[in-house]
LUMZA-960542 format. One line per 2 residues: number of its first residue (from 1); their letters; for each residue x, y, z of N, C-alpha, C. Coordinates in nm, 4 decimals. Layout:
N
NUM	a	X:Y:Z:X:Y:Z:X:Y:Z; ...
! end
This chain:
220
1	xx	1.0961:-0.3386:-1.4367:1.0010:-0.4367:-1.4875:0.9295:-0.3821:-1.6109; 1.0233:-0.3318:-1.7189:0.9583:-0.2523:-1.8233:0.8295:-0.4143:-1.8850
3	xx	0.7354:-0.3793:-1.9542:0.6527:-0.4382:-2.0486:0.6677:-0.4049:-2.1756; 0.5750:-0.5102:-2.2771:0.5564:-0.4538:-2.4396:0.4728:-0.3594:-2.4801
5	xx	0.3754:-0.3500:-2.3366:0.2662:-0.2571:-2.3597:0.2448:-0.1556:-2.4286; 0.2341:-0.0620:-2.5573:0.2162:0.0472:-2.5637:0.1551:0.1259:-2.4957
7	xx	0.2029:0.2766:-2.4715:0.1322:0.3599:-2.3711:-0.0042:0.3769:-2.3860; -0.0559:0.3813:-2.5188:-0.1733:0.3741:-2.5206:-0.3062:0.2574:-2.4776
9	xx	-0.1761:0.1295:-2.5204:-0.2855:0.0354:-2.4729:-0.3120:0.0187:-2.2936; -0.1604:0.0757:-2.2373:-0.1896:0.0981:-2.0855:-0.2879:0.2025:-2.0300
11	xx	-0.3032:0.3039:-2.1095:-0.3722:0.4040:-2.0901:-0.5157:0.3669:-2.0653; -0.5485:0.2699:-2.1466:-0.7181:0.2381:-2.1865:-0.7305:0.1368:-2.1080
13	xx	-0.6101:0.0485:-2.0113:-0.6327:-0.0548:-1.9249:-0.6556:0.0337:-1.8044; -0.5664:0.1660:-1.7536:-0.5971:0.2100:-1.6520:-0.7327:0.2817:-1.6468
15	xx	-0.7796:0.3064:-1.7831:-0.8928:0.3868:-1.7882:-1.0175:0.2924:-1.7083; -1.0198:0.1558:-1.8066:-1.0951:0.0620:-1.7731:-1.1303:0.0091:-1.6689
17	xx	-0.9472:0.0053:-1.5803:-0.9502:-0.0140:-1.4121:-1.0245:0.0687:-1.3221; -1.0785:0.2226:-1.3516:-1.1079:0.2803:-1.2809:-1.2348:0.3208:-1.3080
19	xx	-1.2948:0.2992:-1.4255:-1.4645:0.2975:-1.4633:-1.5451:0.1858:-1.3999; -1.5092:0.0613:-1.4100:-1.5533:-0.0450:-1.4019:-1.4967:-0.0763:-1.2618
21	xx	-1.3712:-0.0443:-1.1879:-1.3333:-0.1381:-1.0767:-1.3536:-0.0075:-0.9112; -1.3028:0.1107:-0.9570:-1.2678:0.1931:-0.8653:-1.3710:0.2589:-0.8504
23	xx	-1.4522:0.3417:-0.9430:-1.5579:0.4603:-0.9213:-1.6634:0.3592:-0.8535; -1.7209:0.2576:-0.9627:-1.8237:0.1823:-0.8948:-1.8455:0.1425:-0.7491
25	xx	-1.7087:0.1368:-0.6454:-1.6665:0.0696:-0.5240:-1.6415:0.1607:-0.4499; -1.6869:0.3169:-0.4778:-1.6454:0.4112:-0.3290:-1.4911:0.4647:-0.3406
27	xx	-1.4427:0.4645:-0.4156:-1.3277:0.5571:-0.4924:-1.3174:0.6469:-0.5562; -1.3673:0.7426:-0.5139:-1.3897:0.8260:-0.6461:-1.3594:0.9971:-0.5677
29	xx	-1.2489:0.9249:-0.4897:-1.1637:1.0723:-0.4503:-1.1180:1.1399:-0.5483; -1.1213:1.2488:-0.6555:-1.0572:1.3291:-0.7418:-0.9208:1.2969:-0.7349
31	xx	-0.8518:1.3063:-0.6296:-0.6706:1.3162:-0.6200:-0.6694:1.1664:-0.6135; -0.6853:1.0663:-0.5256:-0.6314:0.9413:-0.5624:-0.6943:0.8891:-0.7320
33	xx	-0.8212:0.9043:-0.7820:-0.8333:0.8593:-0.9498:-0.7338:0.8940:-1.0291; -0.7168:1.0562:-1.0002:-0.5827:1.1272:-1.0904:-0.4503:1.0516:-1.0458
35	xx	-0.4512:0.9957:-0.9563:-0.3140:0.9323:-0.9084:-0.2993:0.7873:-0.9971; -0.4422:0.6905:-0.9651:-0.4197:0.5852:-1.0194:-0.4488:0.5999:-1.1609
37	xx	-0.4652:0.7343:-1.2300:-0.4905:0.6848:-1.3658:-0.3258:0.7199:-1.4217; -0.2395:0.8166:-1.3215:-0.0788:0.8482:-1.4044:-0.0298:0.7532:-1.3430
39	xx	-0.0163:0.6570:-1.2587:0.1194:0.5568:-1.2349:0.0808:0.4789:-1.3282; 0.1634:0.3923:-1.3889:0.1678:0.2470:-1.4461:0.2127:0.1720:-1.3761
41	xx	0.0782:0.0989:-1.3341:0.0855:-0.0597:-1.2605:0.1197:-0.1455:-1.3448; 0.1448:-0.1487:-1.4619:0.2279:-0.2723:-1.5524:0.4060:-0.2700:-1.4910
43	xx	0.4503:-0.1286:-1.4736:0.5910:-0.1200:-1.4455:0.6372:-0.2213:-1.3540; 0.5374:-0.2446:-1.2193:0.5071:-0.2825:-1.1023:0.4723:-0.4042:-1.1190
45	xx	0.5033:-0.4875:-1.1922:0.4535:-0.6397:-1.2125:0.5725:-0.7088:-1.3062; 0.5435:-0.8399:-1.2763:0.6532:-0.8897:-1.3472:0.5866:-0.8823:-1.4997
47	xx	0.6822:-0.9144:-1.6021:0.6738:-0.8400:-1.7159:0.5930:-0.9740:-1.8058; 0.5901:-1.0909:-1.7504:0.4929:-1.2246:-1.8243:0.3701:-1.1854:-1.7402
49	xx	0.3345:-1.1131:-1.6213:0.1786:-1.0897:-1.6067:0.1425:-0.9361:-1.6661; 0.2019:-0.8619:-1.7105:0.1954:-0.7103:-1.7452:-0.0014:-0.7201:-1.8253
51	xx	0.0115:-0.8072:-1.8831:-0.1561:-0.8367:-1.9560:-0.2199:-0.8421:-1.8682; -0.1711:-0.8706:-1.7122:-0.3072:-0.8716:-1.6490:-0.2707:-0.7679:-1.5132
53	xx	-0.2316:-0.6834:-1.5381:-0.2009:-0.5810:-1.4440:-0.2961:-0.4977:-1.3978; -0.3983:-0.4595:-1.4625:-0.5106:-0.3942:-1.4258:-0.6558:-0.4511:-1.3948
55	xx	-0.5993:-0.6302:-1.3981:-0.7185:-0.6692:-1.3664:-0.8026:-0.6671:-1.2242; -0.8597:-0.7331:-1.1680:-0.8989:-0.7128:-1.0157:-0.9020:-0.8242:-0.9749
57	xx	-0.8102:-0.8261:-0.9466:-0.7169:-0.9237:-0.9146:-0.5601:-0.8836:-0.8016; -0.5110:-0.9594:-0.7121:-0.3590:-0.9526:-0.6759:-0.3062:-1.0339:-0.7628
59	xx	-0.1575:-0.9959:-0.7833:-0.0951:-1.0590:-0.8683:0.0437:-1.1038:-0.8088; 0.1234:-1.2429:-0.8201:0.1788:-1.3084:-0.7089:0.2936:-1.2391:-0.7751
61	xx	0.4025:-1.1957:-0.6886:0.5468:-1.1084:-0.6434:0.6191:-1.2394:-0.6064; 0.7548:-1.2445:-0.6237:0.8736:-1.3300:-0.5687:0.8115:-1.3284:-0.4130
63	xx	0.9057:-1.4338:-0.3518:0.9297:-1.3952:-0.2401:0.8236:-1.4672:-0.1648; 0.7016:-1.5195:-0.1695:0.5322:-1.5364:-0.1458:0.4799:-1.3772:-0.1473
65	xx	0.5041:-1.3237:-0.2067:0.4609:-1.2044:-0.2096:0.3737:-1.1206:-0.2769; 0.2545:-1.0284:-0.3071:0.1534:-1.0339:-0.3874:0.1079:-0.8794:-0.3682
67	xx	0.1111:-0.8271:-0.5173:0.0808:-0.6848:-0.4881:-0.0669:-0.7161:-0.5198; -0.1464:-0.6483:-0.4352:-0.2727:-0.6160:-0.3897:-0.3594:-0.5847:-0.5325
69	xx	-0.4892:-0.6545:-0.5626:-0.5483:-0.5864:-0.6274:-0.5820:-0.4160:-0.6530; -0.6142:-0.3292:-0.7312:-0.6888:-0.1912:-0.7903:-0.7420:-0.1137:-0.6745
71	xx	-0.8497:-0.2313:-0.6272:-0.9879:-0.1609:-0.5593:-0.9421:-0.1781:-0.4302; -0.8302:-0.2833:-0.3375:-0.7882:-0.2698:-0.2291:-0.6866:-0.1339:-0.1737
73	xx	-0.5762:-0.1390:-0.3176:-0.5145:-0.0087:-0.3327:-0.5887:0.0859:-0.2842; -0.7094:0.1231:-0.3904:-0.7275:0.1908:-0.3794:-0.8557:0.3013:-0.2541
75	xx	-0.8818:0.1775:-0.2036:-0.9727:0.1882:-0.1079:-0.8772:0.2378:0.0157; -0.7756:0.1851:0.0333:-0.7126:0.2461:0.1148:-0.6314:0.3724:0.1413
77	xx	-0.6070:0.4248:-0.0163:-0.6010:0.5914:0.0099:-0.7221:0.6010:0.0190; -0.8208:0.6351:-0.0051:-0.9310:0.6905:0.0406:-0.9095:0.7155:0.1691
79	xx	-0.9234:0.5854:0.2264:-0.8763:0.5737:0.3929:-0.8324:0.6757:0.4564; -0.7077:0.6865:0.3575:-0.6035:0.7679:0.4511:-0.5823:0.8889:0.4535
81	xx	-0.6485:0.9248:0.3439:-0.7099:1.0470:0.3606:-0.5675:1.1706:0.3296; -0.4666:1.1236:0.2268:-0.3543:1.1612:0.1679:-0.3869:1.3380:0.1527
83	xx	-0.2888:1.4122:0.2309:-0.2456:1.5504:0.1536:-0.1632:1.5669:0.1284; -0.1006:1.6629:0.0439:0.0323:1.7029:-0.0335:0.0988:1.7544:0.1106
85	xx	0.2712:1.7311:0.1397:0.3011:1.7532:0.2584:0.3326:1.6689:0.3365; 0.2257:1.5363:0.3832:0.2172:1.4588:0.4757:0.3414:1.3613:0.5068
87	xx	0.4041:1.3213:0.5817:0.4753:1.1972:0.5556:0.4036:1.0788:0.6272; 0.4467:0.9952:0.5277:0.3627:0.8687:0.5176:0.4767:0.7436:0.5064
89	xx	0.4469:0.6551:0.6097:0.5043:0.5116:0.6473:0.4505:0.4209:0.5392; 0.5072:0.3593:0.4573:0.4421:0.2247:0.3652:0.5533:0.1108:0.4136
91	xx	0.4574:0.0246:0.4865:0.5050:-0.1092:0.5546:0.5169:-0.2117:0.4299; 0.6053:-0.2541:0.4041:0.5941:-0.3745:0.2959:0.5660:-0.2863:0.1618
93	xx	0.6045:-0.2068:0.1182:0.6634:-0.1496:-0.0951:0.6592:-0.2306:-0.1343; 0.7166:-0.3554:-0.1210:0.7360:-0.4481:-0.2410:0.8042:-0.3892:-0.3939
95	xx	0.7018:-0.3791:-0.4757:0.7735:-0.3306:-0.6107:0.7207:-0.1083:-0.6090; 0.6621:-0.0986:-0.4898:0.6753:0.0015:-0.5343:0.5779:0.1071:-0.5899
97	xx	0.4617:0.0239:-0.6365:0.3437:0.0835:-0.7035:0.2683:0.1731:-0.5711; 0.2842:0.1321:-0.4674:0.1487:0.2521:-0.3406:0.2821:0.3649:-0.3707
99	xx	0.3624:0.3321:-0.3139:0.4415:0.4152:-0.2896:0.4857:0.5176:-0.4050; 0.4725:0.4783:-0.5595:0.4437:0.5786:-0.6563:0.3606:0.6748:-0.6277
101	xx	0.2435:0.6033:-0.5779:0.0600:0.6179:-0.6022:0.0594:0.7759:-0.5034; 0.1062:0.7404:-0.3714:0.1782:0.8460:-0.2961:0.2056:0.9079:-0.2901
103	xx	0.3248:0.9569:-0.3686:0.4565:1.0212:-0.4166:0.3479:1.1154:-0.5129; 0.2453:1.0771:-0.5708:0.1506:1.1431:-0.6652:0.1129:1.2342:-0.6181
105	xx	0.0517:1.1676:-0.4969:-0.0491:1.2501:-0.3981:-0.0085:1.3713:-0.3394; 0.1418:1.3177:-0.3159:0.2215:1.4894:-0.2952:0.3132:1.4169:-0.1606
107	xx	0.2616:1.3134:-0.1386:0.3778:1.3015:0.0093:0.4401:1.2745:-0.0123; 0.5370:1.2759:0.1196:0.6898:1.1871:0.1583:0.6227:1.0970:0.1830
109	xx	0.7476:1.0136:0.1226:0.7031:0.8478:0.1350:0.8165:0.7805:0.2306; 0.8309:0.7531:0.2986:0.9157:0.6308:0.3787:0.8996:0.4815:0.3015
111	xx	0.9348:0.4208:0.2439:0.8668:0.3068:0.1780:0.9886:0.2025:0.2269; 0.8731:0.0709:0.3354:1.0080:-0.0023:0.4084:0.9656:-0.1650:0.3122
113	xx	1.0571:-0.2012:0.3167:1.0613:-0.3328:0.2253:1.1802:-0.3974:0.2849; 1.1319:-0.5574:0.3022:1.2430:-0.6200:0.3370:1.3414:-0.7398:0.1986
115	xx	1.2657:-0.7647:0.1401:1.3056:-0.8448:0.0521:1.4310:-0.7654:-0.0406; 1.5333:-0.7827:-0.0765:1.6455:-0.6854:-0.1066:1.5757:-0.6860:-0.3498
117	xx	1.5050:-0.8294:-0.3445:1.5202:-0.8024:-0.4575:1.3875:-0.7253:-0.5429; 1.2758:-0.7318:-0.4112:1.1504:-0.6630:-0.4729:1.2032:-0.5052:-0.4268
119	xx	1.2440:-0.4331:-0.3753:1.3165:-0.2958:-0.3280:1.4471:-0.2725:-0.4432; 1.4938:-0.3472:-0.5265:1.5964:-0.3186:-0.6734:1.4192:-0.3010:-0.7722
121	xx	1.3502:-0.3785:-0.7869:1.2271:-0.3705:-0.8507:1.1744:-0.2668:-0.8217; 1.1273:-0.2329:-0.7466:1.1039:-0.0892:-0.7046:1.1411:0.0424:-0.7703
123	xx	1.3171:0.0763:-0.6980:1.3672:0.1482:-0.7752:1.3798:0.1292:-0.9234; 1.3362:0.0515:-0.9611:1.3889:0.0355:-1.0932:1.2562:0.0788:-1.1925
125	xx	1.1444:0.0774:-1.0804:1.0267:0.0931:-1.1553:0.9664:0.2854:-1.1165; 1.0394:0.3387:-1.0391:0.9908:0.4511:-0.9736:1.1139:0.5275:-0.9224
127	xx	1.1538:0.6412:-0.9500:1.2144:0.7202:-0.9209:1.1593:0.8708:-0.9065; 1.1684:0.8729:-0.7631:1.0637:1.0792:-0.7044:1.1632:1.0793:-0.5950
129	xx	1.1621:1.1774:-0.5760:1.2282:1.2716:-0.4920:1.1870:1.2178:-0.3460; 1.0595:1.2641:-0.3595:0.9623:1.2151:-0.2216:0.9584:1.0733:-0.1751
131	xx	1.0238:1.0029:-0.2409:0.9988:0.8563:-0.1946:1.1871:0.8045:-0.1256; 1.1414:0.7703:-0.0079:1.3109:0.7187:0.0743:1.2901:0.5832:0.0974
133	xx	1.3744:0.4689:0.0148:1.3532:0.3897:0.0026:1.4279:0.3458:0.1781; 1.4086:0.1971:0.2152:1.4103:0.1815:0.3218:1.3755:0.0185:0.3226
135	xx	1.5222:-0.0381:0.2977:1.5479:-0.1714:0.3123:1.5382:-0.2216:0.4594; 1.4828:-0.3438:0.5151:1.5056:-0.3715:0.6566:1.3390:-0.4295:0.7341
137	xx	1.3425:-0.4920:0.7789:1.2402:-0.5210:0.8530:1.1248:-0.4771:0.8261; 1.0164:-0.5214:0.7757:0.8452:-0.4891:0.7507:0.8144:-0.4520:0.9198
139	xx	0.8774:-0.5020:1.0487:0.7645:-0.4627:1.1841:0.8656:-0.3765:1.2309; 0.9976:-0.3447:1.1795:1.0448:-0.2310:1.2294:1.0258:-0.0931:1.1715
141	xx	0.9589:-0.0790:1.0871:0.9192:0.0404:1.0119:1.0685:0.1000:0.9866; 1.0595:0.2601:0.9628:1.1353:0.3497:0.9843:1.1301:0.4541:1.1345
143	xx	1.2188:0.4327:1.2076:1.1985:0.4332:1.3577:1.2649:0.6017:1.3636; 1.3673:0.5968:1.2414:1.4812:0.7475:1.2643:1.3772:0.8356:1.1868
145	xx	1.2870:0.8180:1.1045:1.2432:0.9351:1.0344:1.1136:0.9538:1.1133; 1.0717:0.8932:1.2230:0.9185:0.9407:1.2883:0.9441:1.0073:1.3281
147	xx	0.8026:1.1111:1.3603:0.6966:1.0662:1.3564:0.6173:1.0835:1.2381; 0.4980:1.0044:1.1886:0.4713:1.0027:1.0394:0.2963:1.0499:1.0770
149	xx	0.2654:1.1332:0.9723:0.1505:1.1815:0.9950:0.0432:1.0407:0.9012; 0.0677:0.9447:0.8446:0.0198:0.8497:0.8340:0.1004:0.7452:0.7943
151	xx	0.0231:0.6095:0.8710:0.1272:0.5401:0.8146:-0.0103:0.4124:0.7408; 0.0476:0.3242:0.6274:-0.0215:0.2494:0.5179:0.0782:0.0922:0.5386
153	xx	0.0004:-0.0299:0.5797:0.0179:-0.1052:0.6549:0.0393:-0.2411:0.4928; 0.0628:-0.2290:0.4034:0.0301:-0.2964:0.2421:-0.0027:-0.4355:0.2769
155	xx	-0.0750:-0.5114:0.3276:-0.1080:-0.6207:0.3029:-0.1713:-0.6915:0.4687; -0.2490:-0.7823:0.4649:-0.3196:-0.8089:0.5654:-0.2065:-0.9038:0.6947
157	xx	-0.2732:-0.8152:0.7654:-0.1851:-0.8723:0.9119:-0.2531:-0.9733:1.0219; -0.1869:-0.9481:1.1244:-0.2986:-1.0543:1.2263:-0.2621:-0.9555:1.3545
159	xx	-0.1597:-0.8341:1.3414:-0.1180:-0.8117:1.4899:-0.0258:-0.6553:1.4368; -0.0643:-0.5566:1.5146:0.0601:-0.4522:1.4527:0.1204:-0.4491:1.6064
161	xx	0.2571:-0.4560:1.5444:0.3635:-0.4519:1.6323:0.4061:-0.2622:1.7165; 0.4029:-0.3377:1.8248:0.4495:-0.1743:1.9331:0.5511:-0.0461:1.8341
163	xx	0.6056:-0.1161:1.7876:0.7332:-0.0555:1.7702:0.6582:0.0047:1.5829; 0.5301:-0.0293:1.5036:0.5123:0.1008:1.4231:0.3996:0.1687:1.4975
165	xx	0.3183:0.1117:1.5699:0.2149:0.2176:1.6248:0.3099:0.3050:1.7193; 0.3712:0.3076:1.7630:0.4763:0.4148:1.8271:0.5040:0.5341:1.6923
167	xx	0.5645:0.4970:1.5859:0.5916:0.5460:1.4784:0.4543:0.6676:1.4520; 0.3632:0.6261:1.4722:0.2350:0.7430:1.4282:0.2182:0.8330:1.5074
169	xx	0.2462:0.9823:1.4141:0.1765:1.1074:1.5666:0.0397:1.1082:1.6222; 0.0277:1.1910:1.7149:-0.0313:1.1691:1.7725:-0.1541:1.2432:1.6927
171	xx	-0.2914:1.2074:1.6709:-0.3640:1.2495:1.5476:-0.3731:1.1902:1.4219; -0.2380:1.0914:1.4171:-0.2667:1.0854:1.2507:-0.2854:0.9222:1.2176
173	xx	-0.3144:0.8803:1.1537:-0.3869:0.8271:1.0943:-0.3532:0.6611:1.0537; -0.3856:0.5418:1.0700:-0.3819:0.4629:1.0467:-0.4411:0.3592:0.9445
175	xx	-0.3987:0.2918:0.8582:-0.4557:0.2416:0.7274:-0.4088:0.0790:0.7360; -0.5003:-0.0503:0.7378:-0.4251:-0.1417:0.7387:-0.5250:-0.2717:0.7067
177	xx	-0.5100:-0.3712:0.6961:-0.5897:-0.4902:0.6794:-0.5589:-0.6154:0.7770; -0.6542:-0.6388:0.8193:-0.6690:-0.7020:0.9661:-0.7022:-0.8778:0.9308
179	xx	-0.6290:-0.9632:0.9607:-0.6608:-1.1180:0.9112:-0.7577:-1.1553:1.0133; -0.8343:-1.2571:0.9826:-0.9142:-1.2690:1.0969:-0.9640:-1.4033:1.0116
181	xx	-0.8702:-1.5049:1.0943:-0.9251:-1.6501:1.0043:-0.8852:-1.6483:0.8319; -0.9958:-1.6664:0.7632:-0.9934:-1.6564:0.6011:-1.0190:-1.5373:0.6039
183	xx	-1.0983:-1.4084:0.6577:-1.1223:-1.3154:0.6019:-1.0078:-1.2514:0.6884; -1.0141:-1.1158:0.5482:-0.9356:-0.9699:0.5556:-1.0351:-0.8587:0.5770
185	xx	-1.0475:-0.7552:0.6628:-1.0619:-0.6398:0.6772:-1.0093:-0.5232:0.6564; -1.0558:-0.4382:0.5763:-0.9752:-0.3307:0.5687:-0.9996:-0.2096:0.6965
187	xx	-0.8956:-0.1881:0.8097:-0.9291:-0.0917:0.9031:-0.8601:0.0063:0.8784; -0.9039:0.0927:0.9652:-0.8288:0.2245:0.9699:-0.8868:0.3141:1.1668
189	xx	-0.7458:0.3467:1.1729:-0.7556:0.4424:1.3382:-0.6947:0.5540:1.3376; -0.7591:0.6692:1.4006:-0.6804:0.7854:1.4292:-0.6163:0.7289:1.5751
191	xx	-0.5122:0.7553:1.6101:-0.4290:0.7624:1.7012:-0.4220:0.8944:1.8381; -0.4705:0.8592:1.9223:-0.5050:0.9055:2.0435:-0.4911:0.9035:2.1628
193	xx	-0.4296:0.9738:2.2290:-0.3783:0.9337:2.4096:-0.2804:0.8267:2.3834; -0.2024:0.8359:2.2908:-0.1259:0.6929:2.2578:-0.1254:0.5528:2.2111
195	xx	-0.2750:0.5506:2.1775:-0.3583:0.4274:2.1231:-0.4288:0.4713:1.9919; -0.4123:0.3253:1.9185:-0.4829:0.3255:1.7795:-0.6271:0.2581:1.7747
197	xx	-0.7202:0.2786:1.8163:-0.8617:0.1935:1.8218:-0.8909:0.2022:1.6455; -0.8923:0.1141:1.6303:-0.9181:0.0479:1.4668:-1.0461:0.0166:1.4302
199	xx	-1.1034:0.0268:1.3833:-1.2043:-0.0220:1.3297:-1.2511:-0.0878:1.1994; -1.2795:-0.1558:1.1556:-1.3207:-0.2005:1.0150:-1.4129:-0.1444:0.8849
201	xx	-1.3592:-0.1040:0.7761:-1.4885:-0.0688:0.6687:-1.4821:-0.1117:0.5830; -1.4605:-0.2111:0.5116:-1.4567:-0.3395:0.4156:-1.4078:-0.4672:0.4402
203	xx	-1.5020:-0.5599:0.3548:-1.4117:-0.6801:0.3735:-1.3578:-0.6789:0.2341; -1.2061:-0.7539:0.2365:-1.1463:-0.7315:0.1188:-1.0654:-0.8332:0.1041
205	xx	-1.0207:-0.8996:0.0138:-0.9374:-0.9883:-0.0395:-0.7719:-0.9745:-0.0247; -0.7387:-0.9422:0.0540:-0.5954:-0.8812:0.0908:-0.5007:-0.9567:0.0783
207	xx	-0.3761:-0.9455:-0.0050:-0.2651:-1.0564:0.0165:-0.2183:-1.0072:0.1454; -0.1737:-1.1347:0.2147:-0.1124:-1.1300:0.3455:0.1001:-1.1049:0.3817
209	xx	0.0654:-1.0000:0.4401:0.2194:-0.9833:0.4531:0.2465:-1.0448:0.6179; 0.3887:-1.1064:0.5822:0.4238:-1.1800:0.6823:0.5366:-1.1232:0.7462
211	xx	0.5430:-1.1946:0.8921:0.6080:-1.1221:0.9820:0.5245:-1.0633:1.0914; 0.3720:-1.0965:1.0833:0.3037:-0.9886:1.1526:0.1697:-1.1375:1.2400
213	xx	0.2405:-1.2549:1.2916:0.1278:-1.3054:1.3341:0.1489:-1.3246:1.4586; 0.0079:-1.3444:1.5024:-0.0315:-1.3140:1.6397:0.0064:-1.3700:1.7650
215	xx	0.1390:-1.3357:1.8136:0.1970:-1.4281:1.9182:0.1058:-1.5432:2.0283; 0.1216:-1.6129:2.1122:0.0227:-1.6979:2.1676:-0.0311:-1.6219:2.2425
217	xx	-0.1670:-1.6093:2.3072:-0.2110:-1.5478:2.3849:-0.2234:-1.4085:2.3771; -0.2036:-1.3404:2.2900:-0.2116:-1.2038:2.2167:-0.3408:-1.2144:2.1526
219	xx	-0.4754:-1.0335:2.1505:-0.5404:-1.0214:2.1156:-0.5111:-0.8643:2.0166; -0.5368:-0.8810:1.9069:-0.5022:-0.7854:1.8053:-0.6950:-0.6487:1.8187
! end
């Protein structure tokens, strides 16, 4: 998804994204800023919105699909509390940008995507070592490479399915956005005795990834 952008003029959009959108909002982890100021989120967008790639804003993906505003991104590494080393589950990549963001941070990335043509977007926008791309089901995660010392849930749900909270060791760490009616929550759980107790610390504007709603009579 190359753009016309010059590097410089991307440079002074990511600068801008993170004075005005990220530091102000409780972001201001040293390693994730340094992360979001080297990826280019223009790569990561289709190439007629590239002008508005750093706005704060989600921006709509094929598919009904919508990569997440700056400050949701980025609120959620915070979350997760990323070290160099870690391997890390990303439910729904889409084009690819967390899973750069990641790959920065120093981890293995598992990055699962179901859509076959936002996962060609992807690769096409990001190539690391650390990142294993992983076509197939958003609620089946990656089941052969667990257990994952965190896993990053990309877009708001209504229900996480048995089969990725199984996926998390025991200790590590959960990152995700919780639907609840019109609003989104951003939660996060350490994982314990085999259970994820979640809790909430923002409300946030989350595009919603599907595949994940709340069967009848099910309480999330």
């Amino acid at each position: 998804m190359a753009t016309k952008f010059s590097e410089i003029t991307a440079a002074e959009m990511r600068s801008a994204m993170i004075d005005s959108q990220l530091r102000t909002n409780d972001v201001i982890d040293p390693a994730v800023i340094a992360a979001m100021n080297a990826v280019s989120r223009e790569a990561h967008v289709p190439p007629a919105l590239a002008s508005v790639a750093y706005m704060d804003r989600a921006i709509a993906l094929d598919h009904g699909r919508a990569l997440n505003a700056p400050l949701v991104t980025g609120r959620m590494l915070v979350a997760a509390a990323i070290r160099p080393g870690m391997r890390v589950l990303l439910v729904g990549s889409a084009t690819g940008y967390t899973a750069a963001l990641l790959a920065a941070l120093g981890a293995e990335v598992h990055a699962v995507e179901e859509q076959g043509e936002l996962m060609a977007a992807a690769r096409a926008a990001v190539s690391h070592d650390n990142i294993h791309w992983v076509e197939g089901p958003l609620t089946a995660g990656a089941p052969d490479a667990a257990p994952f010392d965190r896993i990053i849930v990309e877009g708001a749900i209504e229900t996480l399915p048995d089969a990725l909270a199984a996926q998390l060791a025991e200790g590590g760490r959960l990152v995700a956005a919780r639907r609840e009616g019109a609003v989104a929550r951003l939660v996060q759980g350490i994982k314990a005795g085999g259970t994820i107790p979640l809790r909430s610390f923002a409300d946030m504007d989350v595009a919603p990834l599907p595949g994940f709603a709340v069967p009848a009579g099910f309480s999330f």
